[in-house]
N, C-alpha and C positions, 0 to 999 in steps of 0.2 A: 611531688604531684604535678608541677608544672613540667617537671621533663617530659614525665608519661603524658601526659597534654600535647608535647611539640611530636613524641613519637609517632600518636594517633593522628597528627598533624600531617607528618610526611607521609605515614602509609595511606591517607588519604588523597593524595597531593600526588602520589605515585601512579594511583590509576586513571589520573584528570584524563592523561590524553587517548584513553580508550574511549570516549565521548565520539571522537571520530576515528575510529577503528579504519582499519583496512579492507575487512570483509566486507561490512553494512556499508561502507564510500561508495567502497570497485561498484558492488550490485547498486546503488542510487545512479551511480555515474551512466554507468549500462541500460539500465532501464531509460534516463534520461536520452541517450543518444541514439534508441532504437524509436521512441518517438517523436525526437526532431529530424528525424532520416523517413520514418510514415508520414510525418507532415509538411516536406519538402516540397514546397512550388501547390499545393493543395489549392489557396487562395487565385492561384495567378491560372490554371487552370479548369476552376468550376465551372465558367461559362462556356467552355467550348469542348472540354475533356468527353463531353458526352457521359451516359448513364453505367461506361464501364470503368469511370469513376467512383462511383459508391463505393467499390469493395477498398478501394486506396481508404476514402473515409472511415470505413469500419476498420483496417487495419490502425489508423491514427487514433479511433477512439481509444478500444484496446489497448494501443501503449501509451495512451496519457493514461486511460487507468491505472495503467499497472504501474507509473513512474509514480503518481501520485501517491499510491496505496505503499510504493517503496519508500518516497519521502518519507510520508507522514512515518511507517513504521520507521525507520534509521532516528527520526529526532525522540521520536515516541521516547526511544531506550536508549537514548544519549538524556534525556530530559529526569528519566527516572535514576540514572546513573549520581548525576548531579545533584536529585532530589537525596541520595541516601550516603551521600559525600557529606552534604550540608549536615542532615542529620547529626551522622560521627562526628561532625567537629563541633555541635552544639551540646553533646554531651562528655558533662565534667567526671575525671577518671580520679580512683585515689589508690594508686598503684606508689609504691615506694619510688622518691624519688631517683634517677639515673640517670648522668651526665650522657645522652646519647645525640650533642648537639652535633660532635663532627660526622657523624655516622649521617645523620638527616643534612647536614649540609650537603654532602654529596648528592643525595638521594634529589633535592631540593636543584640544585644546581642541574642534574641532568635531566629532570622531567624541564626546569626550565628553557633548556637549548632546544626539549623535543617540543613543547610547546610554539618556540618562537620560529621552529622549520616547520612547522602545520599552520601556522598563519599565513607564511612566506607564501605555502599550498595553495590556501584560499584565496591570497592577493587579488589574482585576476579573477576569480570567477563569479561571474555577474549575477548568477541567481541570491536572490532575495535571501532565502532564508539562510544560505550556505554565511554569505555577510554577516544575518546575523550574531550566526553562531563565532563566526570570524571577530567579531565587537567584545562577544562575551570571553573568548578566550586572549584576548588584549588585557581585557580585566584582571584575567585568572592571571597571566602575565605576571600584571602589575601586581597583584596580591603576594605571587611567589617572590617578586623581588623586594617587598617590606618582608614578609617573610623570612627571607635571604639574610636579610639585614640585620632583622632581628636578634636571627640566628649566631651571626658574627660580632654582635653585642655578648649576647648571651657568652660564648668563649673565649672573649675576653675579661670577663669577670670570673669569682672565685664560683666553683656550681655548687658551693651550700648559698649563695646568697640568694634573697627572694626579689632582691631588684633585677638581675639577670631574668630572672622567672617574668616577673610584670613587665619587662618588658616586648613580651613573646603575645601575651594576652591580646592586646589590641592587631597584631596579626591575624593571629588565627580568630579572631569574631571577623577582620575584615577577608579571609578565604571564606570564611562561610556564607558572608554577606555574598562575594563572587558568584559561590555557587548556587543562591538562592535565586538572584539576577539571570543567571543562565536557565536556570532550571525554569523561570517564569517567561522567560524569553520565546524559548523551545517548547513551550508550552503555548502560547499566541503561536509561534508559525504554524504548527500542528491544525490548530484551529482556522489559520488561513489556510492550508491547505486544504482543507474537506471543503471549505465554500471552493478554492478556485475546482477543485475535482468534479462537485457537481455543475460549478458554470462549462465547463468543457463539455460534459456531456452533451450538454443541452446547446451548447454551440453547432457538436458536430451532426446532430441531432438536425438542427434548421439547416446546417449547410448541406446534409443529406437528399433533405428537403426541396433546398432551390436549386439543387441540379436537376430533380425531376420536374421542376417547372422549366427550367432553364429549355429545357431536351424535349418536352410533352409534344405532340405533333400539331401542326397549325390546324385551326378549322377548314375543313371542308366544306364544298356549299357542290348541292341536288345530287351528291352519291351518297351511298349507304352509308352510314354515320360508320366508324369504324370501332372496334373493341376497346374499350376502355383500357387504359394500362392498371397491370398486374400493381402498381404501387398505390394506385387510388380507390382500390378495394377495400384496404384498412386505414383506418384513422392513425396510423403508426407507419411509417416506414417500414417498408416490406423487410428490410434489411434487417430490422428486430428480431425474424424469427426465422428467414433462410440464411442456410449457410453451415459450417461445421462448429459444434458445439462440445464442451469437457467440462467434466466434475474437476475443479482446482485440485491441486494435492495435500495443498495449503488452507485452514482455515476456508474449509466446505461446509455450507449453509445446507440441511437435510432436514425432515422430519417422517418420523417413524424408522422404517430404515435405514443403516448408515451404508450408501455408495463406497466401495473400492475403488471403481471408474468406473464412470459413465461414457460413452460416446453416440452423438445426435448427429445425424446430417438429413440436413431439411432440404428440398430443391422446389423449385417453383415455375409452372409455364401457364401461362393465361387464366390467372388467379388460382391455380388448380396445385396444393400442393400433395407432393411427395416425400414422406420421411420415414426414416429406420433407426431405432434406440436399442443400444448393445449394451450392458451393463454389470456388472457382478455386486455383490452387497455383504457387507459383514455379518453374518449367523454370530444369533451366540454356538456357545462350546457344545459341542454333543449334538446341535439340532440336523436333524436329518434332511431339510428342507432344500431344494436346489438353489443354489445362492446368483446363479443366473437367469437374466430378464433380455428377451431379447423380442421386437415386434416392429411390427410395419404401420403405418397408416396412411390413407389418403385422404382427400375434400378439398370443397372450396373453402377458399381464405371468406369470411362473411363480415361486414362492417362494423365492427367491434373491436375494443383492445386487446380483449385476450382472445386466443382461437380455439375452438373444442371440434377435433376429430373422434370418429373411430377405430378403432385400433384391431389385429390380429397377432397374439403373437405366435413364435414358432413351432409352438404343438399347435393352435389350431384355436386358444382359446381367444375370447371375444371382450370389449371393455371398449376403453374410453381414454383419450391424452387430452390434459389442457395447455396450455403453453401460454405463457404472461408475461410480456415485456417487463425485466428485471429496473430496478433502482438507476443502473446504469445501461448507457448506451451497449454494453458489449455481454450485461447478464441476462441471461433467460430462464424462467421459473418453469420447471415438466412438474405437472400433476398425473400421475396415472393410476387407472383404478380396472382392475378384471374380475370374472368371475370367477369366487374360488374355489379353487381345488388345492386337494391334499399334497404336502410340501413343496408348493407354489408360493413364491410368490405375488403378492396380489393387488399392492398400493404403493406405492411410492410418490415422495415429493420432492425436489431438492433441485439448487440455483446450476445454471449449469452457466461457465462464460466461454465465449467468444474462440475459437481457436487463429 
């Protein structure tokens, strides 16, 4: 029984270092370096960049989003990886016993060398959570090498004896221990991550902000007061709602109909905006309905967070768009509602981010 114990031992022990895979790194890594490259020199030209800085800022929000939304996903399912490792080695097997120590010693030994060239990986790299994960697999390390040990115990004793056996026990309760430690670890960054995801919005959010005071034009004195700028219309940064917009492909926010794609582009001149929603939606099977939405709207931006126009779309019918600054600096909420007509349709809701 204790053999089948070291077996489910190593076959757990074999997929440790898929925790940090190659797929889910490369896209963390990527995501990361597309927005330290949008948030290049940001700070050091706010105060002079002028107003056709904004768009630099909406592009940095954007890929801290998405670097963030990549973190947390990569540890997410390196954490639940860990979670169901630990599992398997806290449950006791009674499978006939079988001498299959040199077979796992191998096994043991080569997951150990790829573990300690994935730490070697992470050595330099300064991010917080990367480290931590870096700590936890020092651990796993060191687990594998009592393990190891154990192991080498083990075949030098006779394999009917049950002291070979006891001595394998207090390894694999201390890999489990490893992977609970990790598994709890990856679980706190995750949870720092969403706080620091929402502190950036709301960073980029006020630095949005003090570039348009930075920029705002001086007072005047005995001429015609001048037009207000288009950003001081809304209690939100104008930047919330112009600009081009898409249904994710990934893990799309919708209610009632389900979006295929969406695509928004809003534009704005002297608080007066202009926009065009092109769309297609998933029908159930059989329904005869036209599964594209396409429509115009114009108005003024009015002092309030969310904006409600009216709407035309391309046959000619008539309704209504709301738009609602999203959770995040880069998502935006379309409400639309028309008059209906037969295999039309006629409402939709759904988050759209950032292009």
């Amino acid at each position: 029984m204790k053999s089948s114990r070291l077996l489910v031992t190593g076959l757990v022990i074999l997929g440790a270092a898929g925790l940090i895979g190659q797929t889910g790194r490369e896209a963390y890594r990527q995501t990361y370096g597309a927005w330290r490259q949008a948030h290049a020199n940001l700070e050091r030209d706010a105060g002079t960049g002028g107003t056709a800085l904004l768009s630099q800022v909406d592009r940095a929000a954007s890929a801290a989003a998405s670097f963030e939304a990549s973190r947390a996903s990569y540890l997410k399912s390196a954490a639940q990886d860990a979670a169901q490792r630990r599992q398997v080695l806290q449950i006791a097997t009674t499978r006939p016993p079988v001498d299959l120590a040199p077979a796992v010693a191998a096994l043991v030994d080569r997951e150990s060398q790829t573990v300690t060239r994935t730490i070697a990986r992470f050595a330099n790299d300064p991010d917080r959570g990367i480290q931590q994960l870096r700590q936890s697999l020092e651990r796993e390390r060191d687990a594998l090498a009592a393990l190891n040990q154990a192991i080498q115990v083990r075949q030098k004793t006779v394999a009917a004896t049950s002291q070979a056996a006891e001595a394998l026990e207090p390894a694999r309760s201390k890999t489990a221990g490893a992977f609970g430690d990790q598994t709890s670890q990856l679980s706190e960054a995750v949870a720092q991550m969403e706080k620091e995801g929402a502190a950036w919005g709301d960073y980029y959010e006020k630095l949005a902000q003090a570039i348009q005071v930075a920029n705002a034009p001086s007072p005047r004195v005995n001429i015609t007061p001048v037009t207000p700028r288009p950003d001081s219309v809304t209690p939100v940064p104008m930047t919330r709602f112009v600009g081009a917009w898409t249904y994710p492909m990934v893990n799309g926010v919708f209610h009632g109909a389900q979006p295929e794609f969406v695509d928004l582009v809003i534009h704005e001149q002297n608080g007066h905006a202009d926009g065009t929603l092109f769309g297609r939606f998933k029908l159930a099977s059989g329904s005869a309905a036209d599964p594209l939405v396409r429509f115009d709207f114009q108005g003024d931006f009015r002092g309030s967070g969310s904006q409600r126009f009216p709407l035309v779309t391309s046959d000619g019918t008539q309704g209504t768009v709301e738009l609602i600054p999203g959770p995040a600096f880069n998502l935006l909420e379309v409400n639309f509602q028309t008059v209906p007509r037969p295999n039309k349709i006629a409402i939709g809701n759904f988050i759209l981010m950032k292009k």
